[in-house]
C-alpha positions as CSV (number, residue, x, y, z in Angstrom):
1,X,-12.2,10.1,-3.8
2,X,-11.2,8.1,-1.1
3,X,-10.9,8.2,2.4
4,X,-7.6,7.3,4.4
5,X,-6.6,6.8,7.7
6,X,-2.9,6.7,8.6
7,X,-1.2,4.7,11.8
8,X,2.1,5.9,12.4
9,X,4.6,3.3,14.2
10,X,8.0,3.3,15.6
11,X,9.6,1.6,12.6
12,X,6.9,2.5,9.4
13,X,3.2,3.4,8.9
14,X,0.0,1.4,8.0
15,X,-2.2,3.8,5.2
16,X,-5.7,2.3,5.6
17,X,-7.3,3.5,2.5
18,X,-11.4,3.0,2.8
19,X,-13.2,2.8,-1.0
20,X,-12.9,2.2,-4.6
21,X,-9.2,2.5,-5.5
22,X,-9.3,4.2,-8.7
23,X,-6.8,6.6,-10.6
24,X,-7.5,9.6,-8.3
25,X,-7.5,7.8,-5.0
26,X,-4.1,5.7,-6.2
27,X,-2.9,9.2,-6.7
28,X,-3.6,10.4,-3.2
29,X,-2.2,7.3,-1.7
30,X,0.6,7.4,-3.9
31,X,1.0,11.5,-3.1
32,X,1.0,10.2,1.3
33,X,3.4,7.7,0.2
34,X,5.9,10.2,-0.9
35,X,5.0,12.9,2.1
36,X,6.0,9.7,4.4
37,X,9.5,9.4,2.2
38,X,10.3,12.7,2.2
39,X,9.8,12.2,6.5
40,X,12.0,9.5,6.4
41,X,10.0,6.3,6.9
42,X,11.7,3.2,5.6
43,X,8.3,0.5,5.9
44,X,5.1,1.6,4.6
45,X,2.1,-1.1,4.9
46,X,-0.9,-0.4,2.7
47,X,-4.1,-2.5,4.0
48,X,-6.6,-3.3,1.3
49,X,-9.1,-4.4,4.3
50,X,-11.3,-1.8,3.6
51,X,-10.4,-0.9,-0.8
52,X,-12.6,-4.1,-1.8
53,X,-12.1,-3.1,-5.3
54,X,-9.1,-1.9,-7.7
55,X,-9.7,-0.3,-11.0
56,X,-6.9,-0.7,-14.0
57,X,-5.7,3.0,-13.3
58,X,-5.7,2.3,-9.6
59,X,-3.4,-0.7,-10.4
60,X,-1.5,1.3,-12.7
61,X,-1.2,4.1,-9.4
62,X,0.2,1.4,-7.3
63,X,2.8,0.2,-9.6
64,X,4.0,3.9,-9.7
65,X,4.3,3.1,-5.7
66,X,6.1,0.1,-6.0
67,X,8.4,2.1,-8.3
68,X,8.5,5.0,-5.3
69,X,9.4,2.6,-2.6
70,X,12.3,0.8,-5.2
71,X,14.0,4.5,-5.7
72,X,13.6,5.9,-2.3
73,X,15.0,2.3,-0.3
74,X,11.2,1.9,1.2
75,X,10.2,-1.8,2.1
76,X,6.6,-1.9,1.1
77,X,4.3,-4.6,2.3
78,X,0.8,-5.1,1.2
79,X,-2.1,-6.1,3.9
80,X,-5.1,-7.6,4.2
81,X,-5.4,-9.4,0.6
82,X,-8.7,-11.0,-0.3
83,X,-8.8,-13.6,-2.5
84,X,-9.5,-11.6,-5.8
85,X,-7.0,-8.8,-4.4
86,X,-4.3,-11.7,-4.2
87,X,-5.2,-13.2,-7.6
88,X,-5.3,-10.0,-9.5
89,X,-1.8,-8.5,-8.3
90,X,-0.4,-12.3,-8.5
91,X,-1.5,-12.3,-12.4
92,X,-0.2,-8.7,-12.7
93,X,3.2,-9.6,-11.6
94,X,3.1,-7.1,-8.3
95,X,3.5,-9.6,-5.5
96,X,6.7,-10.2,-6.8
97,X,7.7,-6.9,-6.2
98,X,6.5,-6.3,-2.8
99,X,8.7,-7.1,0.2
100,X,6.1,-8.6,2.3
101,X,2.0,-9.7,2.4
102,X,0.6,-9.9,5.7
103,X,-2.4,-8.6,8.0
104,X,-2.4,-5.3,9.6
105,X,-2.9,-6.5,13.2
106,X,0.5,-8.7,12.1
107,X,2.2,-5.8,10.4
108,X,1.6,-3.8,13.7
109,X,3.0,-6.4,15.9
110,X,6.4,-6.1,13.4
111,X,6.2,-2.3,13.7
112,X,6.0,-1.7,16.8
């Protein structure tokens, strides 16, 4: 289990998740994801600055989010790549599917 940190912004939310992304912390982010739906925000930035590493079920977790944003109209944008984050969700066809990559600090300027 993971830790999370949440900044909320006038148009959408950054999650900072801090740890090893596996199936039970995709879960939890993917469980804040639809708390911050159900709320009514319509951009929600997930930072991958501090996740250094993403397990198959954690993957598997954040297709289901990609999936969560598609039905409820949410543009998702995915922050802070590294290399092997890039790479990995480029070969799993998930980049595709995200509205936007960026930093945080560049997300926040958006956001604000």
């Amino acid at each position: 289990m993971g830790e999370m940190n949440v900044e909320n912004l006038a148009k959408g939310v950054i999650l900072y998740p801090k740890g090893y992304l596996d199936k039970i912390f995709g879960e939890e982010i993917l469980g804040k994801a639809g708390q911050l739906a159900k709320e009514g925000c319509k951009t929600i930035v997930l930072s991958f600055r501090d996740c250094p590493i993403v397990n198959s079920t954690g993957m598997a977790k954040l297709i289901e989010l990609i999936e969560l944003a598609g039905d409820r109209e949410i543009e998702l944008w995915f922050a802070d790549l590294s290399n092997l984050h890039h790479q990995t969700f480029e070969a799993a066809g998930m980049l595709g599917l995200i509205q936007k990559t960026t930093t945080a600090g560049d997300a926040k300027t958006l956001l604000i």
